[in-house]
C-alpha positions, 0 to 999 in steps of 0.5 A: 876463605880468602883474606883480602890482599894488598892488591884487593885493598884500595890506598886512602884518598884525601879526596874521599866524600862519604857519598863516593866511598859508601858503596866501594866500601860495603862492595868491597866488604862484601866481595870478602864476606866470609873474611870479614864476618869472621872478623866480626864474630871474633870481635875484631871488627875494630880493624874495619873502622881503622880501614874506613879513618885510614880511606876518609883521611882525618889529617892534623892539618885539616881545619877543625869544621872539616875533620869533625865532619869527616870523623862523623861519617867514618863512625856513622858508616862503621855503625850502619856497616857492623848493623849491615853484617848483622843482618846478612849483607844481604844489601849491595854498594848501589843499594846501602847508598839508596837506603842511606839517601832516603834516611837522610831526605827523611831527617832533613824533611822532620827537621832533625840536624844532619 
């Protein structure tokens, strides 16, 4: 097993959206898989949710509306990826970000808040 390096890790980017970080991240997990399925079974994978806070940039000065925001997808992309290693990573980058487009048409087409 070959732990990610800080050449493999990519620096936080204040510009990140959900939509451009969703499929580099679960690419990116799963290119290291075995590394972080052990961290996932040893009940580390908090350091997986401090990987995605530190690339989505939560900053202090950032105006309340947008740091909700921005809190809310970095949690709803660490459960959908603690959900995704459960079940195999059997999923792509390319095809998590369908998977996710079509469950956010569906909320938006029942009426649900996004």
């Amino acid at each position: 097993m070959q732990a990610p390096t800080v050449e493999t890790i990519r620096l936080p980017n204040p510009e990140s959206t959900p939509e451009s970080l969703f499929p580099s991240l679960f690419d990116f997990y799963r290119d290291h898989r075995e590394f972080y399925t052990i961290l996932y079974n040893a009940g580390m994978s908090s350091i997986m949710m401090e990987t995605i806070i530190s690339t989505i940039q939560i900053m202090p000065e950032m105006p309340n509306l947008e740091a909700y925001m921005k809190s809310f997808w970095a949690y709803g992309i660490y459960g959908w990826m603690l959900e995704w290693i459960k079940r195999g990573m059997h999923e792509g980058g390319k095809e998590l970000k369908i998977l996710f487009s079509l469950a956010h048409q569906d909320n938006e087409s029942s009426g649900d808040i996004t």
